[in-house]
C-alpha positions in Angstrom: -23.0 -5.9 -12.3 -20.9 -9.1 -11.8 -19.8 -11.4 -14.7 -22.5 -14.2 -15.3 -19.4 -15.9 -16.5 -17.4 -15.3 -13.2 -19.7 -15.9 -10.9 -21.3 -19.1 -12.8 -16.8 -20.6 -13.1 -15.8 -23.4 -11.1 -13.7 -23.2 -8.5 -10.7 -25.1 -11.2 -11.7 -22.5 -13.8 -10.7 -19.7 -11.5 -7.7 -21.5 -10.0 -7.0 -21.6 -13.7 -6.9 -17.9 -14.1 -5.3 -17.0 -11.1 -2.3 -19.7 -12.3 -2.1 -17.1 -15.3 -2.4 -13.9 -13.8 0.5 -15.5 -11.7 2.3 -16.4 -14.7 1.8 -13.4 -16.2 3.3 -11.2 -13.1 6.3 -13.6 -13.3 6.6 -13.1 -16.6 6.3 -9.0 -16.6 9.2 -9.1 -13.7 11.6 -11.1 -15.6 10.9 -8.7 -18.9 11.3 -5.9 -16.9 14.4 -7.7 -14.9 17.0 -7.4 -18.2 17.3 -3.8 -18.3 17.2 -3.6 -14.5 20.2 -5.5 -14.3 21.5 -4.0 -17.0 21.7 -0.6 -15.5 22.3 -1.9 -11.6 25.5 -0.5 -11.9 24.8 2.4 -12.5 22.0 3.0 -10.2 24.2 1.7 -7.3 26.5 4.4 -8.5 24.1 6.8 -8.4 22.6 6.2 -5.2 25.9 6.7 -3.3 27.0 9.5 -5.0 23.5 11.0 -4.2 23.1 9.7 -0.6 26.5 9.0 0.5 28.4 12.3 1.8 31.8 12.8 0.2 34.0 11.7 2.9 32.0 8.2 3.1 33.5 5.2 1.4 31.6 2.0 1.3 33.8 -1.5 1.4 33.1 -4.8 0.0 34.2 -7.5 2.3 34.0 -10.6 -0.3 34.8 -11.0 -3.8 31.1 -11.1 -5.5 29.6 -9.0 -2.4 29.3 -6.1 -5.4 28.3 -9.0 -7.4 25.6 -10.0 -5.3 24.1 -6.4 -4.6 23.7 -5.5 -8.1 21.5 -8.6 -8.2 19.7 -7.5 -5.3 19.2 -4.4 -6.4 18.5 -5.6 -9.9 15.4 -7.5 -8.5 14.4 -4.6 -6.6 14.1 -2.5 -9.5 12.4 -4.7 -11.9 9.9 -5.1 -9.5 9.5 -1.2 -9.0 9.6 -1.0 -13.1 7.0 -4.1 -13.0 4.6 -2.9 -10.4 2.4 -0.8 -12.3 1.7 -4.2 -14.7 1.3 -6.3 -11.9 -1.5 -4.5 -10.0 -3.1 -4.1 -13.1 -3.0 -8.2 -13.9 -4.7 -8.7 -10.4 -7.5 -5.6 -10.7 -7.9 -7.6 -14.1 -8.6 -11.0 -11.9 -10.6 -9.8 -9.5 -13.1 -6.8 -11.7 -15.5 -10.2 -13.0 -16.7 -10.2 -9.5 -17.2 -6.9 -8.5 -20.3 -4.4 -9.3 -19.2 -1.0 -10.7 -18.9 1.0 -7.8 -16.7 -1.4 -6.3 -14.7 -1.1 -9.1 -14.3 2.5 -8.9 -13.9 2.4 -5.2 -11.0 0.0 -5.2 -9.3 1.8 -7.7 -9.1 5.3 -6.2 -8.0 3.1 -2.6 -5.0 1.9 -5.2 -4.1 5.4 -6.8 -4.5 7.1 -3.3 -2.1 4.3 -1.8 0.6 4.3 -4.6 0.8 7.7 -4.8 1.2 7.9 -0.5 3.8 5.2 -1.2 6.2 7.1 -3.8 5.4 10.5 -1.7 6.9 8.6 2.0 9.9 6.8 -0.3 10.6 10.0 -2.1 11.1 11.5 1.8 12.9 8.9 3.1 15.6 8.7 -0.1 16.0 12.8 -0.6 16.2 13.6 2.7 16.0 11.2 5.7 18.7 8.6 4.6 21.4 11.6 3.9 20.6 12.7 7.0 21.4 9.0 8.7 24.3 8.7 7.2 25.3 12.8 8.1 24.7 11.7 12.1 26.7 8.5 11.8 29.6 10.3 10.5 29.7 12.6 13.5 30.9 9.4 15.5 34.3 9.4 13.8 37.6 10.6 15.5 41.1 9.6 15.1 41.0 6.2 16.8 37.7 5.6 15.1 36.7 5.4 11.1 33.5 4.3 10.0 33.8 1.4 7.8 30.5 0.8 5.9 29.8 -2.2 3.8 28.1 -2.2 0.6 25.7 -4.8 1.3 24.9 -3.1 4.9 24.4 -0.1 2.6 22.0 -1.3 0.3 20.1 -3.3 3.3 19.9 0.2 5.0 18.1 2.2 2.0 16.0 -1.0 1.3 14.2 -1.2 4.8 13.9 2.7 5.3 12.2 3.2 2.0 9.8 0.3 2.9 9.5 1.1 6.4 8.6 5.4 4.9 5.9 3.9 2.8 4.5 1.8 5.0 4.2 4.4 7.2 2.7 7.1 4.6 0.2 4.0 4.2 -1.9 4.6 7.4 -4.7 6.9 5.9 -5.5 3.8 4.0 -5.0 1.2 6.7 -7.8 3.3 8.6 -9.6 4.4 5.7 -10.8 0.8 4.3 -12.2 -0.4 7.9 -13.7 2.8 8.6 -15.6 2.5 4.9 -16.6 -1.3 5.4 -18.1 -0.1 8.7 -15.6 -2.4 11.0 -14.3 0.4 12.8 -15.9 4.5 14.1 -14.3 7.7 13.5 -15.3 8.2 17.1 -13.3 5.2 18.4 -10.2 6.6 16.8 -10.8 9.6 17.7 -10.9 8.6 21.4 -7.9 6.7 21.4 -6.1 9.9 19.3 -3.4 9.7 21.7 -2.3 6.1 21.7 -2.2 6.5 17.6 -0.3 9.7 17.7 2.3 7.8 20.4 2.5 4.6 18.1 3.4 7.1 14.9 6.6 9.0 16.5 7.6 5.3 18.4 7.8 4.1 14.9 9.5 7.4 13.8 11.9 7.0 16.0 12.8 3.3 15.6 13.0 4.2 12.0 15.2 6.9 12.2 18.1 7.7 13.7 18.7 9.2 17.7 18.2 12.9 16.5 15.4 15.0 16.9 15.4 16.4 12.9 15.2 12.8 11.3 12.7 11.6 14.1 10.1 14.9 13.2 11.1 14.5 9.5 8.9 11.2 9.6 6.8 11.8 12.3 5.3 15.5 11.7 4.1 14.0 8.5 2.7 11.0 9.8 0.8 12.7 11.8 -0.5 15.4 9.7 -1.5 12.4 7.3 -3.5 10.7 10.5 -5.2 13.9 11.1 -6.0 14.6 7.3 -7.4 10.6 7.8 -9.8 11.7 10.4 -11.4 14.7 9.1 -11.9 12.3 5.5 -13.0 9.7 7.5 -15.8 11.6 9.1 -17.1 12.7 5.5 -17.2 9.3 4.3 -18.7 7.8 7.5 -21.4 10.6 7.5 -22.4 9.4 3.9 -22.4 6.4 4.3 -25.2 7.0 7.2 -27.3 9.3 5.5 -31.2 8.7 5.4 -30.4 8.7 1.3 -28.2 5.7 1.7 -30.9 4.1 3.8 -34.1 4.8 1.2 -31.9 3.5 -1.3 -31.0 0.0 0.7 -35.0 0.1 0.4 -35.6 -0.2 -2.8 -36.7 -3.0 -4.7 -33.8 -5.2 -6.8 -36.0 -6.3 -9.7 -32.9 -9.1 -9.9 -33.8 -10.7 -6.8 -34.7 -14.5 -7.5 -38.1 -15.3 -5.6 -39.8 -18.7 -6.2 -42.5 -18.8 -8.4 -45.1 -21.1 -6.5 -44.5 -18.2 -3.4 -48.0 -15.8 -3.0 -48.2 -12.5 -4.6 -47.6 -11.0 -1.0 -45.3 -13.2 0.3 -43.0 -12.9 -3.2 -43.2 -8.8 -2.2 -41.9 -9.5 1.5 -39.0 -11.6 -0.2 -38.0 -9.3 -2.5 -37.5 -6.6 -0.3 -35.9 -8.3 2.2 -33.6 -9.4 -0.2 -33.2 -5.9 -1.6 -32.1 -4.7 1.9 -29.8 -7.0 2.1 -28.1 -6.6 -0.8 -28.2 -2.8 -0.6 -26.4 -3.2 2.9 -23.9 -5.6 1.1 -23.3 -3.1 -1.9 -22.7 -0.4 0.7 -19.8 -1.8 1.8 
């Protein structure tokens, strides 16, 4: 059930606590920014001697260019580190106003998107990316050496790994309308091909010009939208079943009626009320 103390807060009282929760995130970034920076270097070493083939160098083209990158990646990284803290300061904000199932329903929707997250970035930074920078290699001849910058570098793994888990995020972008009721399984279904199109168009802008890199992303992409479909179809099918319906039916012995209303009439209220917030609840 909700918080009588939530629900009953002024609107400053909450502004109050979401100032702190902000805080708080800050505050969780910065901690976990001091060992982030600490160990940029290192990462950034790392990184290139993982991703970067041997006969790559990178170039700096400006004296705190490496300067500036191991901030960048820094930040990056203590935000990574921090992440975990932070979504759990803002399911901390908003739980007060949810009921229980809610609570449980948004948290599986958080592990089932974190975990789709790291599983497209893993992708993209064990295979895809070595594979990018494989192909552009290829364009070198005699007359023509590749000289890569190290902030172009950085700016290159950055976007990919966003753009991979942004991508591995679509069973969840579908998933959460579908559950609220704002879109069918049928509709999606009927426009399968336009969905399937948009995946390997953003497979391919993501990638580079080669057929392995392009499939790498959008095989799985498409695996996860069919995977989507057939879980889609369970939970829409529950969420219509006659049992869901008796239940909207049922009386909530919470509903507020007026006193001075009949003994009938208060009956007629209260169920109308409890359909309506068994409808709500569904959601």
């Amino acid at each position: 059930m909700k918080s009588d103390k939530f629900s009953e807060g002024s609107l400053l009282e909450h502004l109050e606590a979401l100032r702190g929760t902000l805080w708080r995130c800050i505050l969780a970034i910065g901690i976990a920014l001091i060992p982030a920076l600490y160990f940029s270097a290192d990462i950034l070493a790392q990184m290139v001697r993982f991703i970067c083939p041997p006969e790559l160098k990178l170039h700096y083209f400006s004296p705190f260019e490496p300067l500036f990158v191991q901030l960048n990646l820094g930040l990056a990284a203590a935000v990574v580190l921090a992440g975990p803290v932070v979504l759990w300061q803002f399911a901390a904000f908003v739980a007060p106003g949810l009921y229980e199932h809610e609570k449980k329903a948004i948290s599986g929707f958080c592990v089932f998107a974190l975990l789709l997250a790291l599983s497209g970035a893993a992708l993209g930074f064990f295979f895809v990316i070595p594979q990018v920078l494989i192909f552009s290699m290829t364009f070198a001849t005699a007359e023509l050496q590749p000289v890569i910058g190290l902030g172009s570098f950085l700016k290159l793994i950055i976007w990919m790994l966003i753009g991979f888990a942004l991508v591995f995020e679509l069973p969840v972008f579908l998933l959460i309308p579908i559950r609220a009721g704002l879109l069918k399984v049928d509709f999606v279904k009927k426009f399968r091909c336009i969905f399937v199109t948009g995946i390997f168009l953003i497979a391919a802008l993501l990638t580079p010009p080669d057929i392995v890199s392009q499939l790498s992303l959008g095989l799985p992409g498409w695996l996860l939208f069919e995977l989507t479909l057939l879980i889609a179809a369970k939970v829409q099918k529950k969420a219509d079943s006659p049992e869901n319906e008796l239940e909207d039916d049922v009386p909530d012995t919470e509903a507020v009626v007026p006193p001075e209303m009949p003994v009938v009439s208060q009956v007629h209220e209260r169920s109308r009320l409890a359909g309506r917030s068994g409808r709500i609840r569904k959601l």
